[in-house]
N, C-alpha and C positions, 0 to 999 in steps of 0.2 A: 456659486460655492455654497453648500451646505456647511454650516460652522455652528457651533454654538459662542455667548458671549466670552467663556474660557477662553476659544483658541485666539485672541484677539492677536498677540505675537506673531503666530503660526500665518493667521490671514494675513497681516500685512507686509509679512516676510516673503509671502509667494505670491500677492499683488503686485510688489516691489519688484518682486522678477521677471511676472510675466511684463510688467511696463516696459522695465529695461530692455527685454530681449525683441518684444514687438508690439507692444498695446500704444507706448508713447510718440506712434506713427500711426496709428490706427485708429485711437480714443472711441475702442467699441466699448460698450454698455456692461457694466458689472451687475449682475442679481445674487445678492446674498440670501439663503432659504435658514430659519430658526422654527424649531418647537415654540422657541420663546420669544416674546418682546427683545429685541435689540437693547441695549445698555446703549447708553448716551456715548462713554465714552469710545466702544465702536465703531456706532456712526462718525463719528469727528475721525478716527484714525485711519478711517477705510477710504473714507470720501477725502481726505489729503492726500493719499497715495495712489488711487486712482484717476485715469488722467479723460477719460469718459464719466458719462452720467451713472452714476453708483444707487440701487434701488436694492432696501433692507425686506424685506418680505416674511411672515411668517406663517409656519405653514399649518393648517387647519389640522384638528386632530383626527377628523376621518382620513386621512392620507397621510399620518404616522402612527398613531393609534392601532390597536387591537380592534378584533372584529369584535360582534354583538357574539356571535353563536359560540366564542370559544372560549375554552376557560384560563380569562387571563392570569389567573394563579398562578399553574402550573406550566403557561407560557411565559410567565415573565423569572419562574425559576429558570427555566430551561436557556432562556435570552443573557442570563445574569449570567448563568456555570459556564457559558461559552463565549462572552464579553463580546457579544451582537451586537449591532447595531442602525438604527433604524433605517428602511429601505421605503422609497415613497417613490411615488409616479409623479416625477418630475415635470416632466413632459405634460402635465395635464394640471400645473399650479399656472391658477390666471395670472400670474405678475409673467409666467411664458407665454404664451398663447398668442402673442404676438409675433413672438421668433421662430423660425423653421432651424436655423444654428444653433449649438451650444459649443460650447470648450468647456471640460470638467476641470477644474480648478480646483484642490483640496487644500486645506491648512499645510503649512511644512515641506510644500512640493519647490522644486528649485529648478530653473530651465539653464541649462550649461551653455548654449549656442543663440547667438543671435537667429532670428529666424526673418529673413528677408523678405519674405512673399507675405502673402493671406491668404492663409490655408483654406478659408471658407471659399472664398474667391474660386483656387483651385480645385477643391472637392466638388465645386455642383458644375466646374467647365468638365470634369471627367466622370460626372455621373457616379460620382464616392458617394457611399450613404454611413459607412462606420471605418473612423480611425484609429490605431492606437500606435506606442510605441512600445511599451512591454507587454511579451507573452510570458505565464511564466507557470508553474504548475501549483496546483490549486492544493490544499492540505486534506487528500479525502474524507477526512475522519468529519468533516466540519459538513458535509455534504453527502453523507452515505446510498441517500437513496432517490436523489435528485437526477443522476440521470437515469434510471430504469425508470423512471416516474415521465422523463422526457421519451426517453426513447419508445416506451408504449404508447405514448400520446401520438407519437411522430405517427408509428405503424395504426392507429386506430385512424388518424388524419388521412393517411397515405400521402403522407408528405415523404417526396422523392431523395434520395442520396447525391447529397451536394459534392464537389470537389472538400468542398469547407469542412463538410460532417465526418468524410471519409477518413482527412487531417486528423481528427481529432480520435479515434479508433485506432484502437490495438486487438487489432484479427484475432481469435483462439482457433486454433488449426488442432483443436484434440478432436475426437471423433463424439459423435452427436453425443448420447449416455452419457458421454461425462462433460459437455457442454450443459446440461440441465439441473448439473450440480453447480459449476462454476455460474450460473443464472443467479443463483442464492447468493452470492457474494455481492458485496458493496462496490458501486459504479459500474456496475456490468448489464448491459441489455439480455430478454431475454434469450438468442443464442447466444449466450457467455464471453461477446465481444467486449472488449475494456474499454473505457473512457480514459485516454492517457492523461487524465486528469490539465491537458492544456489548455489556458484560457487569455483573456485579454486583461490586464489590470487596469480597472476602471477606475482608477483615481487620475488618469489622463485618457479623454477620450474626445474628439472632434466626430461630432455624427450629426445627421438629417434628423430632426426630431417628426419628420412624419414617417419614416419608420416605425417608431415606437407609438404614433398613433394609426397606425396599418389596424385596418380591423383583425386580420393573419395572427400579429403580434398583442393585440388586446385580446383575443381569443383564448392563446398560449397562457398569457399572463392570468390571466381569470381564472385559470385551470391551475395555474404555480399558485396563486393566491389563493384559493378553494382549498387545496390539499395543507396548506398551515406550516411547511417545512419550512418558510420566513420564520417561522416561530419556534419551532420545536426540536431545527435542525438551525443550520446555518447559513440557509440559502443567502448568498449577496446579490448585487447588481449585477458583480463581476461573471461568475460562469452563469446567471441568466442571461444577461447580455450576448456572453459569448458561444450558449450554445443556441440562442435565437438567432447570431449572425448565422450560425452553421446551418441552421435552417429554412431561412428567407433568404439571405442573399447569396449570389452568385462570388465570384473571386472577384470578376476584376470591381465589385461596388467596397470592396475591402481597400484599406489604404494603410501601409506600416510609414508611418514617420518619422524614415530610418536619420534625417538629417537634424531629428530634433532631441538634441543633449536633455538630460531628463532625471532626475535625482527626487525618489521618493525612497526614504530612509524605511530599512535599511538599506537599499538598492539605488544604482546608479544604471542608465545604457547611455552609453558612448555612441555618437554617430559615425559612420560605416557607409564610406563612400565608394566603390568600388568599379572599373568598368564594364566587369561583367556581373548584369544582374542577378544570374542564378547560381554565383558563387555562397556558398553559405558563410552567417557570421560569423566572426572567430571568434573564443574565447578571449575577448579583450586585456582579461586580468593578466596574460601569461605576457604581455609585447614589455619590454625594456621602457625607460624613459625616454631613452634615445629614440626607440619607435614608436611612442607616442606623439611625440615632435614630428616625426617626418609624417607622420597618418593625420594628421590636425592640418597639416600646410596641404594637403589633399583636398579638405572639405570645403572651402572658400568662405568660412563664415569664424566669428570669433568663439572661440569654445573653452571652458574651462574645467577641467577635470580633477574634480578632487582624489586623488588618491586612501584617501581616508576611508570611503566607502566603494565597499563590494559593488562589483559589475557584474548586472544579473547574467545568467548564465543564460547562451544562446540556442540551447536546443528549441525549447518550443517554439520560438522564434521562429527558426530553422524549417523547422518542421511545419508552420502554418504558411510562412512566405515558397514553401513550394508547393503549396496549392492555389496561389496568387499567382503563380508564371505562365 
């Protein structure tokens, strides 16, 4: 978990959960990441509620920090007007270097469903390299020029068109001429295809962290870091994450964890058990109480749905899990 000593509530409210639902049968390792020194009383509240060995970590300022060559002024105006926030190479803090696993864990996040198994366990018997449980659509404004910036990279690479990458494209079928005006626009490759702005919300994510040390994907990332849009735009984790899966991995290393209840405010997904897999999800918000009851005795696991909060909407979902089939 990346925290600072603020979210102290927030961590051990979604420590607290993940124990309940599966860590208090598992007692895997917690790694806490800080800009800052750890606060005492943190440490004491974190290491009581987790039921593994609990390790406070802080992370070096070349790996949250601004570069030497840019001008941190006018990147940290830019960071402040769009309420950014800092994005580090995880994957490469010596307190991990140990683990091939991660589970993202954020402050405030809430797990609705017991979860019976070890997903880790799972993911490397079926050759999973990246999971999540919400897709959902990314706010273009925050990321204007991030994907032409990928998609020329892809074509300069000649890195091939994945099932994944295809998902995530919305074709322009106007005639050439006016495909090199629609290029000018924001999220658009240059034939004037759109980025249907779909991504994976990386504040829950289960993935292979050699992945993200693949030279493929350090390469990519050097090239996202080099251009400053971390700073000057709003790149996150989340659509780099998820237009690097569209671009390294195949579908089936994809894994949606449609059976893990999942509440990151504002948003809740509901699990969705169904027998035939390439049924798409439903718009959960629309089912009665009544059908929530009989859809929960379906799933075989304990679940609790708060009705207070919105259930994200299943299109991207939708739409990525039938490039998975």
């Amino acid at each position: 978990m990346v925290a600072r000593n603020s979210d102290l509530e927030g961590a051990v409210n979604a420590i607290r959960s993940v124990e309940q639902q599966f860590n208090q049968w598992y007692q895997y390792p917690v790694v806490f990441l800080n800009d800052k020194p750890w606060d005492q009383s943190f440490i004491d509240a974190l290491t009581r509620t987790a039921s593994g060995k609990v390790h406070f970590e802080v992370i070096d300022s070349n790996m949250w920090g601004f570069p030497d060559w840019m001008d941190q002024r006018e990147a940290k105006r830019k960071m402040d007007a769009q309420e950014a926030s800092g994005l580090i190479m995880f994957y490469d803090h010596p307190a991990l270097q140990k683990y091939r696993w991660y589970w993202r864990v954020d402050p405030d996040v809430h797990f609705t469903c017991a979860i019976p198994y070890d997903p880790f366990i799972e993911m490397e018997k079926h050759n999973k390299k990246y999971g999540y449980t919400i897709a959902l659509w990314e706010r273009g404004k925050t990321v204007p020029s991030l994907f032409r910036k990928v998609s020329d990279w892809k074509k300069a690479h000649k890195v091939r068109n994945t099932p994944l990458w295809k998902a995530m494209i919305d074709p322009s079928y106007a005639p050439w001429p006016i495909r090199r005006f629609l290029s000018l626009l924001r999220n658009r490759d240059a034939a004037g295809d759109l980025w249907n702005m779909c991504h994976f919300w990386s504040n829950f994510e289960i993935a292979d962290m050699n992945f993200f040390r693949s030279p493929e994907y350090r390469e990519f990332f050097a090239f996202l870091d080099a251009d400053g849009g971390f700073y000057f735009e709003r790149w996150g984790d989340a659509p780099v994450h998820s237009l690097a899966a569209t671009l390294f991995l195949s579908p089936s290393e994809l894994h949606h964890f449609s059976d893990f209840g999942y509440v990151h405010p504002p948003f809740q997904y509901c699990p969705v058990v169904d027998k035939d897999p390439g049924k798409p999800i439903p718009y959960l918000k629309d089912l009665t109480s009544e059908e929530w009851g009989q859809r929960f005795k379906t799933i075989g696991c304990r679940c609790d749905f708060d009705p207070r909060i919105k259930v994200i909407d299943p299109t991207c979902m939708n739409t990525i899990n039938r490039a998975l089939l």
